[in-house]
C-alpha positions in Angstrom: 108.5 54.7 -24.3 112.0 54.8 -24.1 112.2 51.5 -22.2 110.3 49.8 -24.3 112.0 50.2 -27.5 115.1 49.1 -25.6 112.9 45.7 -24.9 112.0 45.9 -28.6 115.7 45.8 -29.4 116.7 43.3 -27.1 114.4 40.8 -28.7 114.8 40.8 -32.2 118.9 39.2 -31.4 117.2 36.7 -29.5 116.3 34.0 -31.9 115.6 31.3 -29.1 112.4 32.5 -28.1 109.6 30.3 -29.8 106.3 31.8 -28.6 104.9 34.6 -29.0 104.1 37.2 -26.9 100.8 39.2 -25.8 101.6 42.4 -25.6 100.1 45.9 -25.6 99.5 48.6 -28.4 102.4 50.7 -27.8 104.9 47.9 -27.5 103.9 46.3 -31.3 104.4 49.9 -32.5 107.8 50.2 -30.5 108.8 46.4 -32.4 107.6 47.9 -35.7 109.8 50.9 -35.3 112.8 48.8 -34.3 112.6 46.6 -37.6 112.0 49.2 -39.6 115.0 51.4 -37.9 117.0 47.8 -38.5 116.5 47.8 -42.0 116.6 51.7 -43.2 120.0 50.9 -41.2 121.7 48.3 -43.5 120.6 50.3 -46.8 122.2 52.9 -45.5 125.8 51.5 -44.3 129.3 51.7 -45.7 128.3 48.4 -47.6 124.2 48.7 -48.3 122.4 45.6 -48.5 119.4 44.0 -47.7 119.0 41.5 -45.1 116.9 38.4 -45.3 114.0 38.4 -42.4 114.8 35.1 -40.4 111.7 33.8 -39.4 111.0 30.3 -37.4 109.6 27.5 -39.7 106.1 26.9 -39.3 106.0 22.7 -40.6 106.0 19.2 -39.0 109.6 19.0 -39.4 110.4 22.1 -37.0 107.5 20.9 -34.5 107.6 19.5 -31.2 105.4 18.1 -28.8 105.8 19.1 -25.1 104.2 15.7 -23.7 102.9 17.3 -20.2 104.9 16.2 -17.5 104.3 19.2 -15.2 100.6 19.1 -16.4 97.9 17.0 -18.0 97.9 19.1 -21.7 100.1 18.5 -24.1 100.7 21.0 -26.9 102.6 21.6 -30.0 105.2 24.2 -30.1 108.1 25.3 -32.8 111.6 24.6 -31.9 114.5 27.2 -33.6 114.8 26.0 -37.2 114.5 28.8 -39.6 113.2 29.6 -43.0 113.5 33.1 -44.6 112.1 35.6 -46.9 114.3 37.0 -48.9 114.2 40.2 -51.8 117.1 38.9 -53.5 115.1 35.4 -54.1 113.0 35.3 -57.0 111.0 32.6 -55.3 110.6 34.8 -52.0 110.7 38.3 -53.2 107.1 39.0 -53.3 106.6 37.4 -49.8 109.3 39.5 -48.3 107.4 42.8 -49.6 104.1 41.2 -48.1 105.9 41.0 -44.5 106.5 44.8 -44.8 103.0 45.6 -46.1 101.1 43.8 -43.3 103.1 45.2 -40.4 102.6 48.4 -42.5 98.3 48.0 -42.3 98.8 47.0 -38.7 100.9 49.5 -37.6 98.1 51.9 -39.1 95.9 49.7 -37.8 97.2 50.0 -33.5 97.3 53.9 -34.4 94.4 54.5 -34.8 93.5 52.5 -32.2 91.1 49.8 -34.6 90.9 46.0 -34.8 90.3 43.9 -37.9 89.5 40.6 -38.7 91.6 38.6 -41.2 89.0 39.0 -44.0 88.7 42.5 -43.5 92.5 42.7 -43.9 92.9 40.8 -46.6 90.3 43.3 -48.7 92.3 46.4 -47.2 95.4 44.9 -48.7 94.3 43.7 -52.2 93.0 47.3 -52.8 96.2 49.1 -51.6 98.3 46.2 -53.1 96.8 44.1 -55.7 100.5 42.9 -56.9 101.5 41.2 -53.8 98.0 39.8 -52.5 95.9 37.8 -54.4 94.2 35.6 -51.5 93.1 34.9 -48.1 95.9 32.5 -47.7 98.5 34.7 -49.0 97.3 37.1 -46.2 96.9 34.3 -43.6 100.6 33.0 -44.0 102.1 36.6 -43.8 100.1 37.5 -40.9 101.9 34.4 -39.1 105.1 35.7 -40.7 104.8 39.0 -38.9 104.3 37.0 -35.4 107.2 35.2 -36.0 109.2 38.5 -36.8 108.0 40.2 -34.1 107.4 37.5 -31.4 103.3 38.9 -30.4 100.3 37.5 -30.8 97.9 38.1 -33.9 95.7 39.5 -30.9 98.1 41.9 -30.2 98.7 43.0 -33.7 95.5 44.6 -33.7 93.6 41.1 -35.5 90.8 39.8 -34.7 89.5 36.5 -34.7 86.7 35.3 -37.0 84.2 33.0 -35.4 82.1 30.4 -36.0 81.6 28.8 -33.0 78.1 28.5 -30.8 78.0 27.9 -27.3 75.5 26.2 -25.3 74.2 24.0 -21.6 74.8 24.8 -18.2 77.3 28.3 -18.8 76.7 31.8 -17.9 78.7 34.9 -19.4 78.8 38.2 -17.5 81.0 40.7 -19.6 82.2 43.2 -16.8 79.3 45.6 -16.2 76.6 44.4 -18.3 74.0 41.6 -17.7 74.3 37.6 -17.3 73.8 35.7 -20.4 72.6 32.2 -19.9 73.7 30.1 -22.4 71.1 27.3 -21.6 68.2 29.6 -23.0 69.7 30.5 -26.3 67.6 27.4 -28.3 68.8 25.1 -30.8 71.0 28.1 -32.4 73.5 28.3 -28.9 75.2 31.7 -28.1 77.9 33.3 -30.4 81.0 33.1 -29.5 82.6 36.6 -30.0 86.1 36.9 -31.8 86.9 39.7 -29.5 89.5 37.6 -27.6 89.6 40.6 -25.5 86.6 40.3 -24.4 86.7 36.6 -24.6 89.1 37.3 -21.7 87.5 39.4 -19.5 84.2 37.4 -18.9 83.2 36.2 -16.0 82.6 32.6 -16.3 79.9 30.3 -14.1 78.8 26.6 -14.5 77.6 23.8 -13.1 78.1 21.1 -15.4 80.0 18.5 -15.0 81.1 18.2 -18.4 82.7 20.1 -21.7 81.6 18.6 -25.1 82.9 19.8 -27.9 80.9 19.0 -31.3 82.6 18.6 -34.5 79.1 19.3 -36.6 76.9 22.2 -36.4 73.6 19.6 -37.2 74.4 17.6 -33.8 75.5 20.9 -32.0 71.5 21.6 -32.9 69.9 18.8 -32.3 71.5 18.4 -28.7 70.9 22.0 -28.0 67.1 21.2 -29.1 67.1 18.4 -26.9 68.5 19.7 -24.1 71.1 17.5 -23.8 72.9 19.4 -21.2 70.0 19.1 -18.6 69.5 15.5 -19.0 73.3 15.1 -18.1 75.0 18.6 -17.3 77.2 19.4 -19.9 78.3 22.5 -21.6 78.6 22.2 -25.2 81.0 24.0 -27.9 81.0 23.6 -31.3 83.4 25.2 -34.2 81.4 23.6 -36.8 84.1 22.1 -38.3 87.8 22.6 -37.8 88.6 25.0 -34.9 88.7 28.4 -35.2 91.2 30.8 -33.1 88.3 32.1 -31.2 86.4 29.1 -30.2 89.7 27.1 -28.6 90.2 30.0 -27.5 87.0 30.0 -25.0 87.5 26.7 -25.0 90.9 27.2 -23.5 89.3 29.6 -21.0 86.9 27.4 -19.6 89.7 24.5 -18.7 91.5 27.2 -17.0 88.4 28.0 -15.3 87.1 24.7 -14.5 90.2 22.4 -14.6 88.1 19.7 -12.7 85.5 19.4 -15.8 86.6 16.3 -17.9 86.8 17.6 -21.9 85.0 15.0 -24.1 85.5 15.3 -28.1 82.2 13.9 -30.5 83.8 13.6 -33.9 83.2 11.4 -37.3 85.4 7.8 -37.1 87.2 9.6 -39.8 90.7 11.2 -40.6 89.3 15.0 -40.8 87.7 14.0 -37.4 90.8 13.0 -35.6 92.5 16.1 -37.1 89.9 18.3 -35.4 90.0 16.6 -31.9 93.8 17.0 -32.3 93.6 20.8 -33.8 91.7 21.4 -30.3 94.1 19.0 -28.3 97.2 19.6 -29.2 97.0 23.0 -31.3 98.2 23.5 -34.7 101.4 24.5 -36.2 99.7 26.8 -38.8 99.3 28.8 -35.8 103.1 28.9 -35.5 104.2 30.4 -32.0 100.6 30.9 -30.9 99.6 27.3 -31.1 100.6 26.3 -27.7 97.5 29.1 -26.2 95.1 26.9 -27.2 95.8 23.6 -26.4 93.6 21.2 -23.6 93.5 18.1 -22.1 90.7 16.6 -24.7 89.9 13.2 -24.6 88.2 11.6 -27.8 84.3 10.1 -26.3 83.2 8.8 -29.8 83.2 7.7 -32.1 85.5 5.3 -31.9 86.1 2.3 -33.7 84.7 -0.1 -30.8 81.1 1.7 -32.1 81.0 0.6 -35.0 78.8 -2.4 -34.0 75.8 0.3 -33.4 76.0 1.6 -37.0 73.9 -0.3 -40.1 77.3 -1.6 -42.7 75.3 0.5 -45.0 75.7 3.7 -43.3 79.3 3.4 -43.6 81.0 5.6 -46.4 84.0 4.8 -48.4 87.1 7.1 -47.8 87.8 9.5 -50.3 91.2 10.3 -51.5 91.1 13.4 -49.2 90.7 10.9 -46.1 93.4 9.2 -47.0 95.8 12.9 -47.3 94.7 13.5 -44.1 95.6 10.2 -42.7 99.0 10.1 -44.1 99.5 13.7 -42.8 98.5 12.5 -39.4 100.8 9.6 -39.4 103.8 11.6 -40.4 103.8 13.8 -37.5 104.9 12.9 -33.5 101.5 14.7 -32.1 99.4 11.0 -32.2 99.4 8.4 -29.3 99.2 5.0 -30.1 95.7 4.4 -29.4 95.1 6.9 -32.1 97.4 5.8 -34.4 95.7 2.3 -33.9 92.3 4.0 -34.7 93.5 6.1 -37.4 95.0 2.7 -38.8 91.8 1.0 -39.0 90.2 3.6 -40.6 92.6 3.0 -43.2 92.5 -0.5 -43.6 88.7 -0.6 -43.5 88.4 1.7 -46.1 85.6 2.8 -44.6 84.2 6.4 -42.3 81.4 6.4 -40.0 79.3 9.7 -39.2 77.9 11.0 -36.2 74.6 10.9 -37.9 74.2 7.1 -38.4 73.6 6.7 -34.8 69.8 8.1 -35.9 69.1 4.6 -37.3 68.2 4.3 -33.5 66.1 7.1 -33.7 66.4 10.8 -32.9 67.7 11.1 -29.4 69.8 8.3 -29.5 73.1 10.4 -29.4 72.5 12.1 -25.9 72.0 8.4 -24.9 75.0 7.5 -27.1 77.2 10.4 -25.4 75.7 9.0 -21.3 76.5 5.6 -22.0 80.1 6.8 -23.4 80.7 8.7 -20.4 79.8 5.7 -18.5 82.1 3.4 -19.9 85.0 5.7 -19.4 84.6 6.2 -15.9 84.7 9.5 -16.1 81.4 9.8 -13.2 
């Protein structure tokens, strides 16, 4: 124990390190302690005072891009420009007492040797603190805040991931001693993904497909799996219905480890909110702070694409709506986009218009498996 707290020290006067570690039970507690220790110690001094908790800036302007040169992922990561909470601030006061009050939960939390999700955390703290915490988002961005104070991984800090995401095709999941799942037979409703990263981790992954797909929309997600998409060309499909969730790029993250050789193909709407989801699951996000770099793979974007608009009715096309355009603007202010996206993000914009997945049906039903084999196709990636 004793060797660890000296690691716990050591850390918290090195402000160059912009990830965050995974680490075990004991060490969190030991980093816990440590801050704590650190600030009983300055109210106690010759010259009491109250120091500010320098944490790393978690926006565009702090963000990076680590363009792959040793490997074919790129991901986003934080650089060292920081932004603090402070007690002294009227502004930040009520944020630097949230810091405290979530390491407090989750160092209650490791010691009793529990896991949470976010939502269950969030209700845990609005009934022990109803002045500081008044939403999800509050308790989101201090959860993030404690990551960056204590450089580990929500994971690690005893917080589980909330899923949404569904699983499906040519995949089977052995969690150590218990039996094979085969995520081929599951039907139209897929398999669960777990937000147990832990366990996440530990299965035991088989496949062989020749392909990942990851579906932006729950609907298409169903009506592949009901087709049985993934026997017709063998694919294994992932969807987060919607933006990703920790839990699903996650697994999603573990199979490219696993299968490096298996291309990763995106099916997203030709609109902003689509590109931002290939990209959440490309690059990573910088909401995630010093944890976004876990997630990111090498996900190319199959469709659709602007050179498919020709198979949807003009009709079917949507205006964008002033969210679109946010989103688009957001996207173009950051370093994360290659020019061929920017050039498709850019016509979005100057057609005013967004295509959904869904208007391929004009062509009937199953058009969109034959959609997705004749976009594979074209890209050489057979």
């Amino acid at each position: 124990m004793e060797e660890s707290r000296e690691t716990s020290m050591s850390f918290f006067s090195d402000q160059k390190l912009c990830y965050a570690d995974i680490i075990p039970p004991f060490e969190v507690l030991a980093r816990i302690e440590v801050a704590v220790l650190n600030f009983l110690r300055t109210l106690t001094s010759p010259a009491p005072a109250i120091s500010d908790l320098p944490l790393i800036a978690r926006k565009w302007s702090n963000g990076r891009v680590n363009q792959g040169m040793l490997t074919s992922v790129s991901w986003i990561f934080l650089s060292g420009s920081f932004c603090t909470r402070s007690l002294m601030q009227a502004n930040a006061a009520k944020a630097f007492i949230r810091v405290w009050k979530v390491m407090e939960m989750c160092y209650k939390i490791l010691a009793q040797e529990k896991r949470v999700t976010q939502r269950e955390l969030f209700y845990k703290l609005i009934c022990d603190s109803p002045d500081y915490f008044s939403s999800q988002l509050e308790v989101n961005r201090t959860i993030q805040d404690v990551v960056t104070l204590l450089r580990c991984s929500r994971y690690s800090l005893g917080i589980m991931a909330s899923s949404r995401g569904l699983v499906t095709g040519r995949l089977l999941l052995e969690e150590p001693n218990k039996e094979v799942v085969d995520c081929s037979v599951g039907g139209s409703s897929g398999y669960a993904i777990s937000g147990d990263l832990n366990l996440l981790d530990k299965l035991i992954l088989k496949t062989d497909a020749r392909y990942i797909i990851v579906v932006e929309k729950h609907a298409i997600f169903q009506r592949l799996s009901e087709d049985c998409v993934f026997n017709q060309i063998p694919t294994i499909l992932i969807t987060a219905k919607g933006y990703p969730d920790i839990a699903t790029r996650f697994l999603l993250h573990r199979l490219s480890r696993t299968f490096p050789e298996l291309p990763i193909l995106a099916l997203v709407d030709w609109n902003p909110a689509g590109l931002a989801i290939l990209c959440t699951f490309k690059f990573g996000s910088i909401g995630m702070g010093l944890e976004a770099y876990r997630y990111a793979c090498n996900v190319k974007w199959l469709g659709l694409r602007g050179n498919d608009l020709n198979l949807i009715p003009e009709e079917s096309l949507i205006p964008l709506k002033p969210k679109d355009l946010q989103i688009a603007k957001s996207l173009m202010s950051t370093n994360v986009l290659q020019e061929n996206y920017r050039e498709e993000l850019a016509l979005m914009v100057q057609t005013g218009k967004r295509a959904e997945i869904e208007a391929l049906y004009s062509h009937g039903y199953e058009y969109i498996g034959k959609f997705i084999a004749k976009k594979i196709v074209q890209a050489n990636y057979i």
